[in-house]
N, C-alpha and C positions, 0 to 999 in steps of 0.2 A: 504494500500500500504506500504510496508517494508519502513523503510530509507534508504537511501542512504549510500554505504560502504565507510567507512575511509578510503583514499589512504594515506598508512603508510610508511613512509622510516624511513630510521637507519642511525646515522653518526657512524662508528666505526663499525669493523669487527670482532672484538677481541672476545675473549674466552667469554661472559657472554651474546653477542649478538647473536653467533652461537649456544650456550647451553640453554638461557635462553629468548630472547627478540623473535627470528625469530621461533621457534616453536610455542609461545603462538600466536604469531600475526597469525603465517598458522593455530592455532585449532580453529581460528576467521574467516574461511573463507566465514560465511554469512554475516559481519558485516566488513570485512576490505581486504580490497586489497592491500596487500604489492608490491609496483610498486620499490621502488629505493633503493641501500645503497649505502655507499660514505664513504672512508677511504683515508688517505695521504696515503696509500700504494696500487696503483691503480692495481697492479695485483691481490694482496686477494684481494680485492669487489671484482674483476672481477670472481676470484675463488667463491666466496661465490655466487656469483650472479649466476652461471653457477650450481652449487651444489644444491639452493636452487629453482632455478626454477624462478629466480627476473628478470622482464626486463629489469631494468637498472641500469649499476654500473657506481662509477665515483670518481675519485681519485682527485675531487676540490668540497666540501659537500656546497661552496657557491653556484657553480653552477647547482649543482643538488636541491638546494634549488629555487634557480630561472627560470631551466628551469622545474621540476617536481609539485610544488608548491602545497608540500602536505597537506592534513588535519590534519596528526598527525607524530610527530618525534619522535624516540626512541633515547634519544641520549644515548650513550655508550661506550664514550670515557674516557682517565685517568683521574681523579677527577678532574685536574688543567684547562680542557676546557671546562668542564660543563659550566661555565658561561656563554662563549663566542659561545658556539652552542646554546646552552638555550635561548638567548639574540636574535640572528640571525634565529633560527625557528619561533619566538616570531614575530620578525619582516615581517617576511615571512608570517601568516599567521597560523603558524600550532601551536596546541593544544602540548603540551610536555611532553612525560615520561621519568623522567630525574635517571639517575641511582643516587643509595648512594656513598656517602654525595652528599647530592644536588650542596655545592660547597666547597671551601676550605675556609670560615670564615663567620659569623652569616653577615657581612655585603654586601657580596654579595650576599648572600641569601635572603636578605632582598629585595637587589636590582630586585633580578630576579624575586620575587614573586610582586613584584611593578609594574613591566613590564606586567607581563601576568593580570595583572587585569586592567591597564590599555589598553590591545589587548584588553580588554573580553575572554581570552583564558585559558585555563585550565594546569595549574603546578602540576603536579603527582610525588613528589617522589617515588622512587622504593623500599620502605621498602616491602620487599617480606613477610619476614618472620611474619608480622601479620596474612598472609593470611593461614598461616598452620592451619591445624583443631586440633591439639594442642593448639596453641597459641588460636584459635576464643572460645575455651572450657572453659581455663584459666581467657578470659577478661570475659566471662558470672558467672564463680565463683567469681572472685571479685567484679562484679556489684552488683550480688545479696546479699552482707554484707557475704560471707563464713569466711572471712577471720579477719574480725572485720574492728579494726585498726591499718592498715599495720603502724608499723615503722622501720621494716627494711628490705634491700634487698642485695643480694648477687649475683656480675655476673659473671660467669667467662665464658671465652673464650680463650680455650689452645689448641694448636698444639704441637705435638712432634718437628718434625720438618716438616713445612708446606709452608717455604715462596715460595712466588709464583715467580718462576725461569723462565718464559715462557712470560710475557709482563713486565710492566714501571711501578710495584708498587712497587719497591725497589729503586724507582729513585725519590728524592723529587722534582724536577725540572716538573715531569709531576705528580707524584701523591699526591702530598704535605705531606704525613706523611704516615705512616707504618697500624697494625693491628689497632688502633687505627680505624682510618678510615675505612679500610676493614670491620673487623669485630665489633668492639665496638658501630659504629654506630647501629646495626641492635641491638643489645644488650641494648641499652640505648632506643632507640627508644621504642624499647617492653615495657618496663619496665614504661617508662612515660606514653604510651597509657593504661596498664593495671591499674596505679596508677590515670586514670583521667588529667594526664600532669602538674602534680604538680611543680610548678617553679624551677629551679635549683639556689639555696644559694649561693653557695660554693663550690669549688673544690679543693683537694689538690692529687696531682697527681707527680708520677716519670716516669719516660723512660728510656729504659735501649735498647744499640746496643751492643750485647753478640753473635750473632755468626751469622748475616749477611754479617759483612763485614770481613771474612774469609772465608778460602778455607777448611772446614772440612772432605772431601772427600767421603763422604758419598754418597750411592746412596738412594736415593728418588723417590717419584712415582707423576705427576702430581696432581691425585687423592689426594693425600696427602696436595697437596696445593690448595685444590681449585676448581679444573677442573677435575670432574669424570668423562667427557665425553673425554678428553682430550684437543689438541689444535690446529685448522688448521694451524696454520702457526707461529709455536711460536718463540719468538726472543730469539736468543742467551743469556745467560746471563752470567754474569760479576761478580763479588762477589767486583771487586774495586769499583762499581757504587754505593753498598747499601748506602745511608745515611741517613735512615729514621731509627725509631726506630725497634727493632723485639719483643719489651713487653713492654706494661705501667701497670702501676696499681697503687689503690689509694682509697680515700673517695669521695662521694657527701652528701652535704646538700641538703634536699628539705625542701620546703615548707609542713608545717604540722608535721615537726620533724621526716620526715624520713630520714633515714642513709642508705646510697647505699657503700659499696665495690667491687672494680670491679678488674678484672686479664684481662688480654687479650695479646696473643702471638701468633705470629708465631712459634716459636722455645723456647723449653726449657725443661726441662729433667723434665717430665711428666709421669707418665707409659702408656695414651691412650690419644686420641684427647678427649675433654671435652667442651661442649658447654650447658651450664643451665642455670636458671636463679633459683631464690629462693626466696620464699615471707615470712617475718616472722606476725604477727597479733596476736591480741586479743584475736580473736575466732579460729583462724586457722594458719596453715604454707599452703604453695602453691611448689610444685615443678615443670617442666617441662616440665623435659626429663629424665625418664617418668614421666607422668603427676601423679602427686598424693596429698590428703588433707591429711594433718596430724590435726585432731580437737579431739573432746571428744563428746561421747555422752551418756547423762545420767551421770552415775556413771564411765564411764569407757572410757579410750584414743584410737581411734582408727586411722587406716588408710584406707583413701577409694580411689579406683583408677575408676576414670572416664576414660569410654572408647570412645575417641571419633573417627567418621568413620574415615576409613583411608585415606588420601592422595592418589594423583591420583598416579598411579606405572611409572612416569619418573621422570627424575630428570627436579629439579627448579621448582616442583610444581608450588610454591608460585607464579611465575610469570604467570604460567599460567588465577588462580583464578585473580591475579590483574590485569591482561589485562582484562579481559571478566567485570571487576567490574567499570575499567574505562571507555568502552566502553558507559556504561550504564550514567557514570558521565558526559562524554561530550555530550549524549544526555538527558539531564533534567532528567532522571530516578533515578537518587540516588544522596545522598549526598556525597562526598568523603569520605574514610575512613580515608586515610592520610588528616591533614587539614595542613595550613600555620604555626598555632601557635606553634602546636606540631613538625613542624620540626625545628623553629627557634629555639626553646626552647632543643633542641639535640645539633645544632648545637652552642648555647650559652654555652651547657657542654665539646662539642668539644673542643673549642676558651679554655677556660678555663682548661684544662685539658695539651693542650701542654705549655700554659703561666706559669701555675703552676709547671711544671718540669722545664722550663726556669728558672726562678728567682728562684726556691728550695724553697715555700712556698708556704699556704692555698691562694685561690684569694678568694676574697666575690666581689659577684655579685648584690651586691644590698647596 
């Protein structure tokens, strides 16, 4: 006899629930029934809910909590309510797919991952980007010793000009910090799952706000920041509101003497968007996009490019593979991909990465 379907809601309507959360939940249709979403802006659900085919929308996500009382929540709202939906589905009963950064500081992170083990309930960050068949190809090359031993790594994350114009990550009041969070989490994330989740030492880190909080007049394209599908209902923006940063960049210590440099921007005179990661080693180099080993064999240096299958042809993959993967998590079939330690341990390099440009010095973690 099948199991029984996950009745799934979504708090948050926005751009990454209608591109990335609501199509993998509907390619789930033997395994999950998406019944409810629920936004402070109760005509979009109501839009989304009418577009998507959802029986019920509701513009108070306590109370679709209480009267829907689902099995599993997507929450997908601006980083700064993670917590407090996280907290409240938790309490409710439902199992959690909680977007990146799981929250805005290692100690609420802590907290919310304390909660859901105390439910018996299951904490899923939404690092997507493990689940690309790139990236699953990469962590099988460094498992197997290709690479020796990695000491060093290189991340970068650049946009021409990318910020996202169309919701509240330009607003530290709802999204707590800039690309950083956007993008540097997914970057750092990768980087420690491929490395085994080598501790973070040290961090020494700047922030720079160069051309968000002006008017450069410039025309840009959604797709440019973010949203390739575009955006149902997107909020006006403002250029007086930015106050988060539009670039950090910096070192990490790890454990084991490896050395991380990382870039990551919205905006900055780039000649193309740039998104890699870079592994240096003993026996090998690792690149990612595209994938390729730089090692030696025999007498002679070569380069070999590993092909792996392709990604399913829509956008947000990633999310697709990690819906269908947690499905399996919350019923006893697998172990999580993402674990507890491995996001604490992001979110300890996060903490440490805005402290670091605050004071204008290395912090040591230990």
């Amino acid at each position: 006899m099948p199991a029984p379907k996950l009745r799934t809601a979504i708090i948050g309507t926005g751009m990454i629930a209608n591109a990335g959360h609501i199509p993998a939940w509907k390619n789930l249709k033997d395994h999950i029934d998406l019944v409810a979403v629920a936004d402070l802006n109760p005509e979009r659900a109501n839009l989304v809910a009418r577009t998507e085919g959802i029986p019920r929308a509701y513009g108070d996500w306590r109370q679709m909590l209480a009267q829907v009382q689902p099995d599993l929540v997507s929450v997908c709202t601006p980083n700064c309510y993670h917590k407090t939906h996280t907290l409240a589905a938790l309490e409710a009963g439902a199992h959690v797919l909680c977007e990146k950064p799981v929250a805005t500081s290692y100690a609420d992170a802590v907290e919310m991952f304390d909660a859901a083990a105390a439910a018996h309930r299951v904490l899923f960050v939404c690092q997507s980007l493990r689940f690309y068949e790139s990236a699953i190809a990469a962590k099988e090359l460094v498992d197997a010793g290709r690479l020796g031993q990695v000491y060093y790594a290189e991340l970068t994350g650049m946009r021409r000009r990318g910020i996202p114009t169309w919701g509240q990550f330009h607003m530290r009041e709802h999204s707590g910090g800039g690309p950083v969070y956007d993008l540097g989490v997914h970057q750092f994330d990768g980087l420690f799952w491929l490395l085994g989740n080598p501790r973070v030492r040290a961090v020494s880190a700047s922030t720079y706000t160069k051309f968000g909080n002006r008017d450069e007049g410039l025309k840009t394209s959604l797709a440019e920041s973010g949203a390739p599908l575009g955006v149902l209902t997107p909020r006006p923006y403002d250029y007086r509101e930015f106050d988060v940063e539009d670039m950090a960049a910096g070192f990490l210590r790890l454990e084991g003497e490896v050395v991380v440099s990382f870039k990551t921007s919205w905006a900055a005179h780039v000649t193309k968007e740039t998104f890699n990661t870079t592994l240096l080693g003993t026996a090998g180099g690792l690149t990612l996009d595209p994938l390729a080993l730089t090692t030696n064999l025999g007498s002679y240096q070569v380069e070999v490019a590993p092909k792996p299958p392709p990604d399913r042809a829509v956008h947000f993959s990633g999310h697709w593979r990690l819906t269908e993967h947690l499905v399996r998590v919350i019923r006893g079939e697998a172990a999580p991909l993402v674990q507890r330690a491995e996001v604490l341990n992001v979110m300890r390099a996060l903490d440490a990465i805005y402290e670091s440009a605050r004071v204008n010095r290395e912090i040591w973690l230990e």
